[in-house]
C-alpha positions in Angstrom: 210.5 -152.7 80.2 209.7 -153.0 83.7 211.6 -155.7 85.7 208.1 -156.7 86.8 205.6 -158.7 84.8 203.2 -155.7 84.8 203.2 -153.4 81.7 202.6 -149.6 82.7 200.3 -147.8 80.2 203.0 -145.4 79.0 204.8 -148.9 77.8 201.9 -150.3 76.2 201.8 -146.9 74.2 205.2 -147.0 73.2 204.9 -150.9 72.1 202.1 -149.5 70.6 203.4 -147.2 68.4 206.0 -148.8 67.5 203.7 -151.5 66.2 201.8 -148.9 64.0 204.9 -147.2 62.8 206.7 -150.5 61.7 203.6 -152.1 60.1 203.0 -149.0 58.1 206.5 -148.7 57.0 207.2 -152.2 55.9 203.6 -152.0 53.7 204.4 -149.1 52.1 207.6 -150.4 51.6 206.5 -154.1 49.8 203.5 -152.0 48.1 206.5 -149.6 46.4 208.8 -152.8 45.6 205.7 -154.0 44.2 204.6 -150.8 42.2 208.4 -150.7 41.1 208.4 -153.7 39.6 205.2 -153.7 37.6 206.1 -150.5 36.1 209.0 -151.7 34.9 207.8 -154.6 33.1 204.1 -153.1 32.3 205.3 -149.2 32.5 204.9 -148.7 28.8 201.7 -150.7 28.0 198.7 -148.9 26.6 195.9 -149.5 28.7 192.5 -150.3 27.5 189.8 -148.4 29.2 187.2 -149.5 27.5 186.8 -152.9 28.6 187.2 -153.7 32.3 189.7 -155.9 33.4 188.7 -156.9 37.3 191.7 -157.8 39.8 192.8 -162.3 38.4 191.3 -164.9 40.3 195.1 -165.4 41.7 195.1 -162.3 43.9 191.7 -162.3 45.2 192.9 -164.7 47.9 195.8 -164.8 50.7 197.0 -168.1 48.8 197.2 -166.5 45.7 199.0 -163.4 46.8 201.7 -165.3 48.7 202.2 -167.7 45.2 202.3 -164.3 43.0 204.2 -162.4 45.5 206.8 -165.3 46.0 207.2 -165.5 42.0 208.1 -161.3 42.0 205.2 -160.7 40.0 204.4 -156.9 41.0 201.1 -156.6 41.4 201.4 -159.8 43.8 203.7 -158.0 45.6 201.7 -154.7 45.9 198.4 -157.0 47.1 201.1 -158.4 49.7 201.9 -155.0 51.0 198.4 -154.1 51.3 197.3 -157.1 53.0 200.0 -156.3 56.0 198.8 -152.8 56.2 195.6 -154.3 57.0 197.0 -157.1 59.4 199.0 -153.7 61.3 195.5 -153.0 63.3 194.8 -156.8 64.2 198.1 -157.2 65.6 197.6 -153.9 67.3 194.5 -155.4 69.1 196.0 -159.1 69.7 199.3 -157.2 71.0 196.1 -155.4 73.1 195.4 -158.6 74.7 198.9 -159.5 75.9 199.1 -156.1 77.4 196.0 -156.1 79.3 196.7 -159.6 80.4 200.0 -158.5 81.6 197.9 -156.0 83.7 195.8 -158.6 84.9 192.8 -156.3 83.9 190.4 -158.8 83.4 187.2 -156.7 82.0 189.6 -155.0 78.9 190.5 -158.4 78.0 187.4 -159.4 77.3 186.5 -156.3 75.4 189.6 -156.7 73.5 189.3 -160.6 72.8 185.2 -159.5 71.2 186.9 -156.9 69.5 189.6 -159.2 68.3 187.1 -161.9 67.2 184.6 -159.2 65.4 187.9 -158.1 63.7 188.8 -161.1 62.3 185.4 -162.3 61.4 184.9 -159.6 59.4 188.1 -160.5 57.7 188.1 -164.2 57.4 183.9 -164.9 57.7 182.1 -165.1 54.6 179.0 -163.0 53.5 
C-alpha cells in the first residue's frame, strides 16, 4: 500500500481480486467439506424420486445453517459454503465503499452505497 491514505486504482484491483479469489476458494472449500461429509454418511442411500423432498425448514434460514453447520451435519455445511459464495460480491461492493472513500471520490460512494443497499435488500428484504 501506499504510505498515503489514498488507494491508487491498480491497488483497489489487486484488493479486489484478492477478495474474489479468497471468497471463492474458501466456499468451494466448506461446500466440498460439506459434500464430503454427507456422502459419507448418506453416500449409499437409495433415493426416492418419486416423492419430493424440499430443502428442511432448518436450512432455509442463516440461523439454521449456522446450527446445522456448527453440529457437522453436511448438508448444513454445504448451505454454509454457498451462503459465503454469495456474501464474496457484497463484501466486494462494501470493500468498494472503503476504497472510494479512501479516494475521497464522493459521487462513486454514493453509487456504491445505493448499490450496496439494493444488494442487501434484495437479500435480507422480504417479498
Amino acid at each position: 500500500m501506499a504510505t498515503g491514505s489514498r488507494w491508487t486504482d491498480e491497488q483497489v484491483e489487486q484488493i479486489i481480486g484478492n477478495l474474489l479469489r479468497a471468497g471463492l476458494i474458501v466456499a468451494t472449500l466448506v461446500v466440498v467439506i460439506g459434500g464430503a461429509i454427507t456422502l459419507s454418511r448418506h453416500g449409499a442411500q437409495t433415493p426416492d424420486y418419486r416423492i419430493f423432498h424440499g430443502e428442511p425448514a432448518a436450512l432455509r434460514g442463516v440461523v439454521g445453517i449456522l446450527h446445522e453447520s456448527e453440529a457437522g451435519r453436511g448438508r448444513g455445511i454445504v448451505q454454509l459454503g454457498l451462503l459465503l459464495l454469495l456474501a464474496t460480491p457484497v463484501l466486494r461492493v462494501a470493500f468498494s465503499v472503503v476504497a472510494f472513500v479512501r479516494q475521497r471520490d464522493g459521487l462513486y460512494v454514493s453509487i456504491t452505497l445505493i448499490v450496496l443497499a439494493t444488494l442487501l435488500y434484495s437479500i435480507a428484504g422480504r417479498h
